[in-house]
Residue, then its C-alpha position, 0 to 999 in steps of 0.5 A: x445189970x443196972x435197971x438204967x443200963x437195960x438194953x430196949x429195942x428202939x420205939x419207931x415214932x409215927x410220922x409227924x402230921x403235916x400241915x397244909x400249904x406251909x409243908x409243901x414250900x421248898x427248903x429253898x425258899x426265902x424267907x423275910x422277917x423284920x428284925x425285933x426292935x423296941x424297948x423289949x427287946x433292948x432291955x431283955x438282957x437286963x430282964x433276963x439277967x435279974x431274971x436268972x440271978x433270982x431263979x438261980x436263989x429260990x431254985x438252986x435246992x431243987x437244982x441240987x436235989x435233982x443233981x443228987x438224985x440222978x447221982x445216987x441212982x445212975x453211975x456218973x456225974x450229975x451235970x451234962x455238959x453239951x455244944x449247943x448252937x447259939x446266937x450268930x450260929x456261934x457255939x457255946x456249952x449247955x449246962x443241964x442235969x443228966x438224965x439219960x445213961x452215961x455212956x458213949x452210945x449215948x453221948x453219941x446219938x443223933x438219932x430223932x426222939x422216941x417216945x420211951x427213949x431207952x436211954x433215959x433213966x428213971x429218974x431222968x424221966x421224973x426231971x424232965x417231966x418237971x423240967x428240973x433237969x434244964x434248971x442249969x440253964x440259968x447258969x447259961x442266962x448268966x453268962x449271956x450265952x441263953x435268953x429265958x424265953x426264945x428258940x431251942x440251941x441245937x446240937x451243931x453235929x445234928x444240924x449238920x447230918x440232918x442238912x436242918x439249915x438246908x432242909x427247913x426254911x427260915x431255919x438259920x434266922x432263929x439264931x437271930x436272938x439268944x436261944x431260950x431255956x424254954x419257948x413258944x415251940x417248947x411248950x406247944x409241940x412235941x420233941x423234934x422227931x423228922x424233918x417235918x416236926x423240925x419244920x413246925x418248930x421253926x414256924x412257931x420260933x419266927x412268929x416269937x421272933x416277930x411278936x416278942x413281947x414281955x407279955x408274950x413271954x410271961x405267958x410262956x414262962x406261966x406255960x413253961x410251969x403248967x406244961x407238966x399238968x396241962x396238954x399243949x391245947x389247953x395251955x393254947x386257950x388259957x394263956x391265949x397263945x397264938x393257934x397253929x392256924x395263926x403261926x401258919x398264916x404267919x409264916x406264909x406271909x414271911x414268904x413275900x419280900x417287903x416293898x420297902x423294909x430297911x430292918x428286913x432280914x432274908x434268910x441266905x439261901x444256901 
């Protein structure tokens, strides 16, 4: 038997802290938040194209080192092809290099993340550790479908038997903006792995929607870079991200429907 194809007994993860106040408000909740505007966030597709067409040049040997390693190591083809949830909640298809087992167990999975996930190989733990595996990505970028910097896409099927639109407050406003290849969430918490950690991932995507800056989004990508050598707390200080005291403050006020704000958006309650 490969290495890769070893059966392991599933890891049961520890539920996710909460936080005070922001958890306890209802899934039902509306949620109010001022659609980005500016020069930024009219140019960022421009910046995001010559961005990932540069990307693309200097990192395409490491895409392909990558690609051929999982290849020469695990039976199956080297990119993954997956529906993600875009911008307007339309679907698009994700590239990445695989790194877990190819097989049907595991395309079908819509289990939470484990900490030592069974199905993902050797040399798919070193990609992800390095990120190499969503250089991809940037194909993505290119065709207008991702943004360098925003939101995690979602898989639409875990959406929906995870009742995410339904469960977690201000969920469907992130698909506002195109997702991002990496994002203030990606690079301060954790992997997805209740409803609650689903919960503090949006809190941090509705305060990047709201503060969105190409400063802030320098920060992240450096982040993005140093997250494979430094804990999320450190990263935190040195680039002055904003605190999980903040992004909590932050979403409370998104509770309070604005006196007078025509570029306000209510998320629908559902």
């Amino acid at each position: 038997m490969s290495p890769d194809m070893e059966s392991s007994s599933p890891i049961e993860t520890e539920p996710t802290p909460r936080w005070p106040d922001v958890d306890d408000v209802p899934p039902s909740a509306a949620v109010y938040l001022s659609v980005p505007s500016g020069w930024y966030a009219s140019l960022k597709p421009t910046f995001d194209l010559l961005a990932a067409a540069v990307f693309s040049i200097l990192l395409f040997p490491f895409m392909v080192a990558g690609w051929a390693a999982i290849v020469l190591t695990s039976p199956g083809p080297g990119l993954y092809i997956q529906t993600r949830t875009g911008r307007n909640s339309r679907s698009f298809r994700i590239f990445k290099i695989r790194s877990m087992r190819n097989d049907k167990a595991t395309a079908e999975n819509l289990n939470w993340a484990e900490k030592r996930d069974p199905r993902i190989t050797r040399v798919g733990t070193l990609l992800r550790k390095l990120h190499l595996d969503e250089l991809p990505q940037l194909i993505n970028v290119l065709r207008g479908e991702m943004s360098l910097v925003g939101p995690r896409p979602e898989r639409p099927e875990v959406i929906k038997l995870k009742g995410l639109a339904d469960e977690v407050p201000g969920y469907t406003l992130r698909t506002q903006v195109r997702p991002g290849v990496t994002g203030l969430a990606q690079i301060q918490l954790p992997a997805d792995s209740d409803i609650t950690s689903v919960r503090h991932k949006v809190y941090y995507d509705l305060y990047y929607l709201a503060h969105q800056t190409a400063w802030l989004d320098f920060r992240i990508c450096v982040g993005t870079v140093l997250k494979c050598f430094l804990a999320p707390e450190t990263l935190q200080k040195l680039l002055f991200l904003p605190t999980a005291e903040q992004v909590r403050q932050h979403f409370l006020t998104l509770l309070v429907e604005p006196a007078s704000d025509a570029e306000a958006v209510a998320e629908p309650v559902v």
